[in-house]
C-alpha positions, 0 to 999 in steps of 0.5 A: 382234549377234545375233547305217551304219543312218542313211544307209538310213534317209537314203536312204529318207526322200529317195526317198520325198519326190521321189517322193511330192510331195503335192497339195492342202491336205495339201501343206504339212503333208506336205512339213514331216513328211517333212523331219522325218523325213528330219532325225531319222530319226523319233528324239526331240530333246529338246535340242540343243547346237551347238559351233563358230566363228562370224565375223561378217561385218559386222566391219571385222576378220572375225574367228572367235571361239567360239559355243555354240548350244544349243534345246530342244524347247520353242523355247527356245533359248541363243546364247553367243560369245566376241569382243574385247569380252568374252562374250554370252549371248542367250537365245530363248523362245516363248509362244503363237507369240510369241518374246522375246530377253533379252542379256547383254553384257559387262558384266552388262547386259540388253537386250530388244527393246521392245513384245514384238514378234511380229515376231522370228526362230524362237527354233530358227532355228539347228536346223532339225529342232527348227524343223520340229517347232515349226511342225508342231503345231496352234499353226501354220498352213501353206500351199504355196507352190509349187516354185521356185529358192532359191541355185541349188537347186530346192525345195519352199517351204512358208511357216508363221505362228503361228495366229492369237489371237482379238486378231489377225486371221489375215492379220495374223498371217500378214503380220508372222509368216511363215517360209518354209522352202526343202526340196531335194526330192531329200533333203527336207532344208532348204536355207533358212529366211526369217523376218520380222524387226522391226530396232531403232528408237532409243528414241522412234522408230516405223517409217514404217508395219507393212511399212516396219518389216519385213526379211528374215532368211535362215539358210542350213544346208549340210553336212549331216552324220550324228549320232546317227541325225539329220542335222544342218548344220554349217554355218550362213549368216545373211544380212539382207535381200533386195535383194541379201542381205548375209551377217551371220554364217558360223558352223561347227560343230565338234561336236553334243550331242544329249539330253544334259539340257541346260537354259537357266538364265534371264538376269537380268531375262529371262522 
C-alpha cells in the first residue's frame, strides 16, 4: 500500500485568475503561479504535517485507521498509517526530478522500488500547494494543455515533467514523467493531479514495452479549508487507472501543522 484577512485575499487571487486567463507560451507558468498564490496567499511553507484517517478502499473490510502526512519544501515527504497488520512508514524523496520511495513495514522490513524508476508519483502528491511550487522552478518544464472537463468541473489542464538531463531525450522524459494538473478557473485551486506511475513487476519480470508499464494515478483534493493564511484540502481521493479509475484511498484530515520544524528522519537502507 501506498500507499478574515484570508478570504480577501482568497477572494482576490480567484477573480484575478478567471479573469486574466493567459495566452501564448507564458500560459502554463502563469496558470501554476496564480494557483500558487491563491493556495499560499503568497506566505512561505517551509513543512507541512497533515493529520487524519485514510480507508483504503481496496480492502475487503473498508476500514479508518489513522495516517500522518508530512513534506517539506524540498519534495521530501513522509506517509505514516496505522492498520490491523501494524504501522507503516514510507518515506518520498526527489533528486534531479527523480523521485524514490523507501517503506518500512510492520516488522522492521524495508522495501524499495527496484531500477530507481523515474516513473513514480510527486513525492508532495498529497499538498498541492508545495507541488505547485516544486514543478514552478527551472528543474521543470510546461506546457498548456488546454480548458476542458475534469470530474464534472471546467478546468484549466497544465501538464509538468522534470527537464530533461543531457542522458534522456526531452520527449522521454515528458512521456514517462508527466503530471497534470486540473485548476478551477473560478478559485484557481487544483481540482486533481494526474501522475504517471510504473506498477510493481514480480522479481525477474519486465513489462511488455515502456507504455505497457505505465498507469494512471489520479489524487482528487476537495474541501478546501483556510489555515494559517493558506487554503488547504482536507480531503484527499486517490484513484488507479483510467478506464474507468478505481478509488484506492479516501483520506480525510482532521488537522494542518504548517512550518512547525518538522524534519523527516531517513529509513533505514533508504537514501
Amino acid at each position: 500500500m501506498r500507499f478574515v484577512s484570508l478570504l480577501i485575499v482568497f477572494a482576490f487571487a480567484a477573480v484575478a485568475f478567471a479573469q486574466s486567463v493567459p495566452t501564448g507560451s507564458t500560459q502554463a507558468s502563469t496558470l501554476l503561479q496564480q494557483s500558487l498564490a491563491a493556495q499560499t496567499g503568497g506566505a512561505l511553507t517551509e513543512d507541512i504535517t497533515l493529520n487524519g484517517t485514510v480507508a483504503f478502499i481496496s480492502d475487503a473490510q473498508d476500514e479508518s485507521v489513522p495516517i500522518t502526512l508530512t513534506a517539506l519544501k524540498d519534495g521530501t515527504s513522509q506517509v505514516s498509517f496505522s492498520s490491523a497488520t501494524g504501522a507503516h512508514t514510507e518515506e518520498w524523496s526527489v533528486s534531479n526530478g527523480r523521485p524514490t520511495i523507501t517503506g518500512v513495514g510492520p516488522n522492521g522490513s524495508v522495501t524499495q522500488p527496484a531500477g530507481g524508476s523515474i516513473t513514480m508519483p510527486s513525492a508532495a502528491w498529497f499538498s498541492p500547494a508545495l507541488f505547485t511550487a516544486l514543478v514552478s522552478n527551472s528543474d521543470y518544464s510546461s506546457s498548456y494543455v488546454g480548458s476542458e472537463n475534469k470530474n464534472g468541473t471546467s478546468v484549466q489542464h497544465v501538464r509538468v515533467w522534470p527537464a530533461s538531463a543531457s542522458a534522456i531525450p526531452e520527449a522521454i522524459m515528458q512521456e514517462q514523467t508527466r503530471s497534470d494538473l486540473y485548476i478551477d478557473p473560478a478559485t484557481a485551486l487544483p481540482v486533481a493531479a494526474t501522475f504517471r506511475v510504473r506498477p510493481y513487476h514480480k522479481p525477474g519480470t519486465k513489462p511488455l514495452s515502456i507504455r505497457a508499464s505505465l498507469a494512471a494515478e489520479e489524487v482528487r483534493y476537495s474541501d478546501y479549508r483556510p489555515v494559517q493564511g493558506r487554503t488547504i484540502p482536507f480531503r484527499l481521493q486517490v484513484y488507479l487507472g483510467d478506464t474507468p479509475p478505481m478509488e484506492f484511498m479516501d483520506i480525510t484530515i482532521s488537522s494542518v501543522s504548517i512550518n512547525k520544524g518538522a524534519t523527516i528522519a531517513a529509513l533505514a537502507g533508504g537514501n
